[in-house]
C-alpha positions, 0 to 999 in steps of 0.5 A: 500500500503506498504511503501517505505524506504527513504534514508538520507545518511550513518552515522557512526556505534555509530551515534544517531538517531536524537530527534525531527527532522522532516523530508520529510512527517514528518516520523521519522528517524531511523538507519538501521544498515548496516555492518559497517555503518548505513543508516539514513532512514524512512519509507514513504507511497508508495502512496505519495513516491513512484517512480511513485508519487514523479515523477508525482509532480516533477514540482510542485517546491513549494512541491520539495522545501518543501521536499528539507527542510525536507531533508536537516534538517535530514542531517544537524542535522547529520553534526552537531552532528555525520558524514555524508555521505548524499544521494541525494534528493528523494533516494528512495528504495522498501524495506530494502533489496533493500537498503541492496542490492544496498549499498553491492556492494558499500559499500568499498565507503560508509566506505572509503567516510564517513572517509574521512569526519570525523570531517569536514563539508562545508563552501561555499563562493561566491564573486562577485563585484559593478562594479561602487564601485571597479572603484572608488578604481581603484588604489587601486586594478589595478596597471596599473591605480594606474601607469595612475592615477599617471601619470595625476596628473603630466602631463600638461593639454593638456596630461592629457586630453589623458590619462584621455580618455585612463583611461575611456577606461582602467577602465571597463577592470581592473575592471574585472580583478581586481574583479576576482583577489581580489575573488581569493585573497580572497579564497586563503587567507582562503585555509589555514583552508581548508582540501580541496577546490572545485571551483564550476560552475557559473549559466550562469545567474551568468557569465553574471553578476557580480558575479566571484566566487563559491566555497566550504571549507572542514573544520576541525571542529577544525578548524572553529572558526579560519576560522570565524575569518579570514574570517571577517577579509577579508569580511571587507577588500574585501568589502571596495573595492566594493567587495560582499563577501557572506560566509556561513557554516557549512553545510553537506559536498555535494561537497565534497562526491558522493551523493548516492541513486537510485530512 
């Protein structure tokens, strides 16, 4: 049975092919040279790889997870060490031709997305709060507590005891609030670094518990020892308010491009 060309992505005309890289069913990559482009590609057996096959397995996660790895090592041994357009997982193609074919009509978009990517890579941040931890600073975060909080200690018992009740009625409300204002806080605090920023969606799983904020940082490689250093910065600041700060990169950039590929 002939084989089928797996597509990684689009890398520029002078990128290396990668050295000892295994990638999705341990094929080696190779680059298909395409105008002012390459394709990082491989060859794989149409048995296992085909359309028919790869859609037949496709609720076995264990094997989708596994070929999500290999996959994705091609594509960061590219971000890392070239440029590079990536393609969706499983973009497979018939033959070169068809590849040749389905990129020639697109091609002004390959070359125009490959630029605009061209020494960046993406850095994700996520931020979600202890809810418990961020009530005991309550008047470090929330003005409206810091205001209440400043007001029992000077009112006479009897007071005091009202507004206490207020504030435990307060208190669940401007923690929520001040957990998002604090992610926010903290993504604008780093937009400095960023060519670009995209907030991302929450799971539904994600919007019903603590978690407030996804995003993703396109960053200058140039740019990055700086973006780390601040970002430690905040990640210590955040998280002595019981904020839980998850930030992580580089990596290939997929949130900021039109993954391509048709199966």
């Amino acid at each position: 049975m002939n084989d089928v060309v797996y597509l990684y992505g689009f890398v520029p005309s002078d990128a290396p092919p990668p050295a000892d890289v295994a990638g999705v069913g341990d094929a080696p990559v190779r680059l298909l040279k395409l105008g002012p482009v390459q394709a990082a590609v491989a060859d794989l057996p149409a048995g296992v790889y085909g359309a028919d096959a790869v859609e037949a397995r496709l609720e076995d996660l264990d094997w989708v997870g596994e070929q999500g790895l290999a996959h994705e090592r091609v594509v960061t041994w590219f971000a890392d060490n070239a440029e590079i357009l990536p393609a969706r997982l499983f973009s497979l193609y018939s033959g070169e031709q068809a590849l040749r074919d389905a990129v020639g009509a697109r091609m002004d978009e390959v070359t125009t997305g490959l630029r605009a990517l061209s020494g960046r890579r993406e850095w994700n941040l996520k931020v979600a709060y202890d809810a418990d931890e961020l009530a005991r600073h309550g008047s470090d975060v929330s003005p409206e507590l810091k205001r209440l909080d400043d007001e029992i200690a000077a009112a006479s018992p009897g007071r005091r005891y009202l507004l206490e009740r207020r504030r435990g009625d307060l208190v669940k409300q401007e923690v929520t609030r001040a957990g998002r204002t604090l992610a926010h806080e903290l993504l604008e605090g780093l937009r400095p670094h960023a060519a670009d920023v995209r907030i991302l969606p929450l799971a539904e799983s994600e919007e019903q518990g603590t978690v407030t904020l996804n995003a993703a940082l396109l960053v200058d490689r140039d740019a990055e020892t700086a973006l780390r250093t601040h970002a430690a910065e905040l990640y210590a600041r955040y998280t002595e308010l019981g904020m839980i700060v998850s930030f992580s990169g580089p990596w290939a950039p997929y949130r900021f491009v039109d993954v391509y590929g048709d199966t």
